[in-house]
N, C-alpha and C positions, 0 to 999 in steps of 0.2 A: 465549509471550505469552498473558496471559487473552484474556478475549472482551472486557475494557473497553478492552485495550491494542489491539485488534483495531477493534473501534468508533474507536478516535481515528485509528489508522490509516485507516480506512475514509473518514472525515471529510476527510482532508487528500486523499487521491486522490480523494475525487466532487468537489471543491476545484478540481482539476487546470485552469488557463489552457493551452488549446489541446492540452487532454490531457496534458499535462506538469506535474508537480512537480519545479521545478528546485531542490533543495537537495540535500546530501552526506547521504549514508547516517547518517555521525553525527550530524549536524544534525537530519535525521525522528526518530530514535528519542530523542534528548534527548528533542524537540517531543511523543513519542509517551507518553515517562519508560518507555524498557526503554533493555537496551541492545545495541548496534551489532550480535555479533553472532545474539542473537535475531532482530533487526528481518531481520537477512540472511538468515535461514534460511527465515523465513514467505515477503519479495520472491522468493526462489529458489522455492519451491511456488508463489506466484503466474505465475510466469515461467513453468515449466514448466505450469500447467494455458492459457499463451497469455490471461493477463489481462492482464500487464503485461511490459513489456523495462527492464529495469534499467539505465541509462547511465550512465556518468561525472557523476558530481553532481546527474544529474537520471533520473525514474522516468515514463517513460511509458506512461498507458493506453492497453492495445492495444484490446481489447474491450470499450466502457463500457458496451455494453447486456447484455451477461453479466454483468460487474460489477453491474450494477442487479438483476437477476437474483438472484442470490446474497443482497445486502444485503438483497433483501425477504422470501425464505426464512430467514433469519438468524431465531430465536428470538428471539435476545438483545435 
């Protein structure tokens, strides 16, 4: 994923009602324009650094102020 694909990404989880984006993996990465399973590879490294837990149709943030964290060190 570039870093623009990473940015739209980014956009939809600070997005997150009740820390949750409820849509299917396929459905974010259309929304994201990569596909299915790039989007899966980056959620799995989010998963495992304990940002997010990945669920059935929906993606929830575990850690939003580390999330915030990152976004603001982000260059891009």
């Amino acid at each position: 994923m570039s870093p623009d694909d990473l940015t739209a990404l980014a956009t939809f989880l600070d997005e997150a009602v009740a820390d949750q984006v409820l849509l299917p993996q396929r459905t974010l990465a259309a929304m994201v324009g990569v596909q299915r399973p790039s989007l899966n590879k980056v959620l799995k490294e989010f998963g495992r650094q304990g940002l997010i837990a990945v669920r059935y149709a929906a993606i929830q943030l575990v850690d939003r102020a580390r999330w915030y964290r990152i976004l603001e060190a982000d260059p891009a």
